[in-house]
N, C-alpha and C positions, 0 to 999 in steps of 0.2 A: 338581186343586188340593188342597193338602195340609189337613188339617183342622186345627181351634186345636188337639186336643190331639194329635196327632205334631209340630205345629211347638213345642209343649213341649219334647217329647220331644229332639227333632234340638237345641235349644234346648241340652239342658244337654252336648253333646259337640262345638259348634259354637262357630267365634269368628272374626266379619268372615269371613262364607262357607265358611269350611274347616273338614270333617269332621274329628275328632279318635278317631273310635271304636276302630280297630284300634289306635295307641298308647297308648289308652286302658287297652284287654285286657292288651297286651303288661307295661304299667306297672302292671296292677291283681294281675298273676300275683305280682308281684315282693310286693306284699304277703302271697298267702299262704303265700310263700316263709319271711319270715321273721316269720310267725304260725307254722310248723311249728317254729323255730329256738328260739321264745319255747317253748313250750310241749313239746315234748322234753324241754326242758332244767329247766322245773322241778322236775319231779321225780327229776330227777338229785341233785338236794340229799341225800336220803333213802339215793337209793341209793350214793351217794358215803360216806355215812357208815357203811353197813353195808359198805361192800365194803373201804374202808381201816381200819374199828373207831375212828370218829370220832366226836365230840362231835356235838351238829346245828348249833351255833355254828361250827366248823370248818367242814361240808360247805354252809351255805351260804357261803362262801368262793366257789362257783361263780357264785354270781348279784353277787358283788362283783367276781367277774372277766368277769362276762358284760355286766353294765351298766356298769360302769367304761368297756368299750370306749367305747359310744355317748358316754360324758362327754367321755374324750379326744380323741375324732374329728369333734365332729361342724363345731368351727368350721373345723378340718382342711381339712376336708370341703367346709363353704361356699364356703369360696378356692378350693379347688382348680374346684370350680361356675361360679366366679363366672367365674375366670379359662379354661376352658372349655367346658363345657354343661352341661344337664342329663342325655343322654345318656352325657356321659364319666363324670361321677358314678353312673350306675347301671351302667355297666361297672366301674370302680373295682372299690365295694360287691360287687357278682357274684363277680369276685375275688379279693377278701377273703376272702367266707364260704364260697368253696370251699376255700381256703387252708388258713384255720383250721380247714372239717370234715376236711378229709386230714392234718392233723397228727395226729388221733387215733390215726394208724396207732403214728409214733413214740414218742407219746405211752405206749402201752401199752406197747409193748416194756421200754421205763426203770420198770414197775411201779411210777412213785412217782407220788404225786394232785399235785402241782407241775405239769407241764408239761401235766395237761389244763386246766388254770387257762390256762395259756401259750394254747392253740389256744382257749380260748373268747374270749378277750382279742380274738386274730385275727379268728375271728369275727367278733365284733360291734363290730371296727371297721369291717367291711364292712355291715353292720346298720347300722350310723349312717349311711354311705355312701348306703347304700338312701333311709334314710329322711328323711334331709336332702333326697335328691333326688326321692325319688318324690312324696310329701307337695305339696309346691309345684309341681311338675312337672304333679300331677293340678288341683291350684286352678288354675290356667293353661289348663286344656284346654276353654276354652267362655269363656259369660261371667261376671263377677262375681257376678252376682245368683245366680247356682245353682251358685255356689262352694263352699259348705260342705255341699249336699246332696252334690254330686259327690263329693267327699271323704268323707264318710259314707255311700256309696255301694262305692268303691273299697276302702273299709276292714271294709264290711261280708263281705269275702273272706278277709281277715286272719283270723277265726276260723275257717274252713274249715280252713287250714293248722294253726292251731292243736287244731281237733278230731284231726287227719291226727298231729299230733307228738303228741297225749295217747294217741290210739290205738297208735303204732306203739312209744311209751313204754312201757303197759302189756302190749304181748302180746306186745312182739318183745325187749324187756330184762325189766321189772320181774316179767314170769310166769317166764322163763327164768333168772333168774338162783341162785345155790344156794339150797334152802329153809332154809339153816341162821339161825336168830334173830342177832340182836345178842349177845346173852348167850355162844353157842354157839360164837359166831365168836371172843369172847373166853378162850375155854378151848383153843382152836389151839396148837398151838408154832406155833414160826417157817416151818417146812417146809409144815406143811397149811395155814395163812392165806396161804403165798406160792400153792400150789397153785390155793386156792378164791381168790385173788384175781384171779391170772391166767385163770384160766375164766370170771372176772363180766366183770372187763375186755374178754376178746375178745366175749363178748354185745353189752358196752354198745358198742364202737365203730362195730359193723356197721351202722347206721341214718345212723353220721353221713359214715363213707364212702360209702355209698348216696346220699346227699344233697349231697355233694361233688360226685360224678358227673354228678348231674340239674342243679347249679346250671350246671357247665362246660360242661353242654346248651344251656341258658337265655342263658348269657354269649353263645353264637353264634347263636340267632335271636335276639337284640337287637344285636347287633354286624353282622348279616349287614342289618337291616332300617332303612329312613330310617326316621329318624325327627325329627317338628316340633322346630324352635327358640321354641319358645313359650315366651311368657314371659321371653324374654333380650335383655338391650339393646343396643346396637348398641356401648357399654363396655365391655369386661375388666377396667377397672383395678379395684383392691381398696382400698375406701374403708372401709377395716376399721375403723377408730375413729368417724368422721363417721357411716357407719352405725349403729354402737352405739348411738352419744349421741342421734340421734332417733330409736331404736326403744325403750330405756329412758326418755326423754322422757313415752311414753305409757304412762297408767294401765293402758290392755287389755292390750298386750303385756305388762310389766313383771310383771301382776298375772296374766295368763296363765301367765308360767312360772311362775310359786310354785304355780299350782292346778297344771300338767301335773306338777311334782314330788311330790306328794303325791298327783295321781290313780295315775301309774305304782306309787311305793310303795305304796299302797293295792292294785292291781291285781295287784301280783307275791305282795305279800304274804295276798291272799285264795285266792290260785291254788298257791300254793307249799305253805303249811301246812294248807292243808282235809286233806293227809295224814295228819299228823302229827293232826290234831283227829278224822279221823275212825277212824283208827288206836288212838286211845286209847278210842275209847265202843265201836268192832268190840271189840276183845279184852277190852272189861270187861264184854262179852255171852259171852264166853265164845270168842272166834275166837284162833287163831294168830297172829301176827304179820305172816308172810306173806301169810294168808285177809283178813287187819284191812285190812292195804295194798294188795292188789288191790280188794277191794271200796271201798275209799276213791278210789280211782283211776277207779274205775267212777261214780262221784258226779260227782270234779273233769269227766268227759267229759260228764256231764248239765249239767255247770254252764256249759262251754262249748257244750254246741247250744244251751241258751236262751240266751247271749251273742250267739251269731251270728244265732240268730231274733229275738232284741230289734233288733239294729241293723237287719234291714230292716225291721219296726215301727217304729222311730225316726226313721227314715230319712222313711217315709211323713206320720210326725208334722210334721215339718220342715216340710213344704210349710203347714201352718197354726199350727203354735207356734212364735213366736219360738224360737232357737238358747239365748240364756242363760234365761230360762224352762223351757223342758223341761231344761236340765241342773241347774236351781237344784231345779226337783220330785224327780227323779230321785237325784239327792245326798240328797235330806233321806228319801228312803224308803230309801235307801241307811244311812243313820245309824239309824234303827230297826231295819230286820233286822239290821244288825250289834251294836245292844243285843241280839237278843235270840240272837244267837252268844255273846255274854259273861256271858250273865244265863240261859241255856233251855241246862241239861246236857242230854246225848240227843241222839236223833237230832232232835230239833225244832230243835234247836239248829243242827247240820249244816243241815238243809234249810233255816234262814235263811240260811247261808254259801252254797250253790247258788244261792239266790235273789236274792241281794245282785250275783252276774254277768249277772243282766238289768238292774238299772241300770246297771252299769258300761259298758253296749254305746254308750252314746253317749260317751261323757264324751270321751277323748282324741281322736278328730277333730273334736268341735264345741269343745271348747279352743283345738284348732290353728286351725279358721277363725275364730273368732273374735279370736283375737291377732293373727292375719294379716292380716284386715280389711283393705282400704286401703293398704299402706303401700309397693306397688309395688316399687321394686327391692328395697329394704330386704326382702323376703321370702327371699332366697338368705340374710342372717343372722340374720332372724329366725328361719326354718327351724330353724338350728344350734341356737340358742338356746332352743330348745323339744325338740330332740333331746337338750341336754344335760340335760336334765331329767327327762329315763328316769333319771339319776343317782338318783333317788330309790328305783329298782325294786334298787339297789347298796348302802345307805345302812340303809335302814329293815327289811329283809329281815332281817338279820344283829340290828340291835337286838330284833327282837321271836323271834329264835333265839333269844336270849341270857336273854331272858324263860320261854320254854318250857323253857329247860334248867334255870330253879330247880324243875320239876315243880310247886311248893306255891306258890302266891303267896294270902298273906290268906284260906289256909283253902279258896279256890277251884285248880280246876284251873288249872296254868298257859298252858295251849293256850284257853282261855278268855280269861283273863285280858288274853294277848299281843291281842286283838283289837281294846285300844280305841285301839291305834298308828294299825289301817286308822279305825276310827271318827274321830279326830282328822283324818287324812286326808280323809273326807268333809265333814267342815263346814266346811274349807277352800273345798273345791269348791261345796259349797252356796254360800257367801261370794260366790264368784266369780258365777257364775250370778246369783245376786238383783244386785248388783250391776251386771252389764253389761247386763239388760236392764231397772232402773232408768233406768239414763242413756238407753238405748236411744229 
């Protein structure tokens, strides 16, 4: 006889008798699939703007063509779900982001930074693909009541990929790439900036054809394996409006995507410029530029293990704090160490920015279950609708670029300054949080 707690356990990958574990694995892989895609890619911003002699206003360009995708795909995406499975949706998505990583090939060749905007686009319409699908695919696999642990479970893998893309970031492009400064690359003619351009580019492509390879692996044990129709109703038809109107109807949903757009924003834009912020206090110690930005780089990979060590902490919390509670604490200690990013020049100030990605380990899948809550089929576009809301990691990126590029703001450093974009961000999310588990 099985004891109370494995019948826990079997509990949360279990639904009306039937094990879910191994589709579980299969579907939890696909998140730190594209945890490697997010996190590769942000610090491509940096390096995109040394490698074309760009503004950082221009090179993040990448993370508007990176989340753009998920904006315009993801209700795509739901239809296409609704109208065949959850399954077809993460074959889709697989698809995609191989697609998009092997356009890097072409991409290079044409030496212009345009068409790697093209393949990140591709990408991360298969990104939204994913995540449309997976997200709800995983809430489905057992029962209600241990829906959002599950989820914050599955997601707790997401960082893995993402430590995997920060690592393979810093050693396999941003160490390799020429040590020449910003400055140096601007005194080039046209012949040596075509040279040193061409040499950075074939560095930076080689990870994401490697990754191209591994996903068209992944597409065939998921394609080759059953997998459950959980969670899908015995309907196809696409009730795209009538859905809408009573998932907007509710205050959680409704009030959900406004907090998942601002936590994404917040989350790209904490992960993206700790660069750029820590880049500025390295070389006013005295480091190179190059030395400034690997060791900065070295920080952002601290800031994600304690990410992904908080979510299985959080995770555990779950089980006795309320879902909007621990995100509403979490958020408001999240708003402090990011004052004192804004307010503590130095590295105290960095190590609040490290700090601030242990709160953020709960925040986007206790959002998603909590705006999902209940609302049964309506979940295939609710899904989308919380997917488009990565639009904010598109959006808010580029405004607080825009901010760092005046250097000087009110006497303070600008890479400071740009901080209290994510701060504003947070007490959205506090908002949220105290809120839902008010009513709660």
């Amino acid at each position: 006889m099985k004891t109370e707690k494995q019948s826990q356990k079997l509990s949360l990958f279990t639904k009306d008798g039937v094990s879910y574990v191994v589709p579980f694995i299969l579907i939890t892989v696909c998140f730190a699939l594209w945890g490697f895609a997010n996190d590769i890619t942000n610090p491509m911003v940096k390096a995109f703007s040394k490698i074309f002699r760009m503004s950082v206003t221009d090179g993040a360009l990448v993370q508007l063509a990176f989340y753009g995708g998920y904006f315009v795909m993801a209700f795509p995406a739901a239809m296409f779900i609704r109208r065949y499975s959850y399954k077809a949706g993460v074959m889709m998505g697989l698809g995609l982001y191989a697609i998009g990583a092997l356009l890097f090939l072409p991409a290079k060749l044409t030496g212009i930074y345009y068409p790697f905007l093209i393949a990140y686009f591709i990408m991360t319409c298969g990104l939204s693909f994913l995540e449309t699908s997976c997200n709800p695919y995983i809430l489905s696999m057992g029962t209600p009541a241990t829906a959002t642990r599950r989820l914050n479970l599955a997601q707790s893998f997401n960082p893995i990929g993402s430590l995997l893309g920060m690592f393979v970031a810093m050693n396999f492009i941003q160490a390799r790439l020429s040590p020449l400064s910003t400055e140096e690359r601007a005194l080039l003619d046209e012949q040596q900036f075509a040279a040193v351009r061409d040499s950075d580019l074939e560095i930076l492509i080689a990870p994401y054809l490697f990754i191209g390879l591994v996903i068209l692996a992944i597409f065939a044990v998921i394609w080759m394996k059953k997998m459950p129709n959980t969670g899908e109703g015995s309907s196809n038809s696409i009730d795209f409006m009538p859905s809408l109107r009573r998932l907007f109807r509710l205050n959680r949903y409704r009030e959900g995507v406004i907090a998942q757009f601002f936590y994404v924003g917040a989350q790209i834009m904490c992960w993206t410029f700790i660069i750029q912020y820590g880049t500025r206090i390295f070389m006013s110690e005295g480091l190179g530029e190059k030395e400034a930005e690997v060791l900065s780089q070295q920080y952002n990979i601290i800031a994600m293990a304690i990410f992904c060590i908080s979510r299985f902490i959080c995770t555990f919390f779950l089980k006795y704090i309320s879902p909007g509670r621990l995100l509403s604490i979490l958020a408001l200690v999240a708003c402090c160490l990011t004052l004192g990013v804004i307010f503590i020049d130095g590295r105290t100030g960095l190590y609040c920015l490290v700090a601030v990605s242990a709160c953020m380990s709960l925040m986007f899948p206790t959002i998603y279950g909590i705006a999902l809550e209940g609302i049964g089929e309506d979940a295939k576009f609710g899904a989308a609708g919380l997917i488009m809301a990565i639009l904010g990691g598109s959006i808010l990126p580029p405004l607080q670029a825009s901010i760092i590029d005046c250097h000087k703001v009110l006497g303070m450093p600008a890479e400071n300054v740009s901080f209290i974009l994510p701060l504003v961000c947070f007490i959205v999310v506090a908002t949220y949080g105290y809120r839902t588990f008010k009513k709660a």
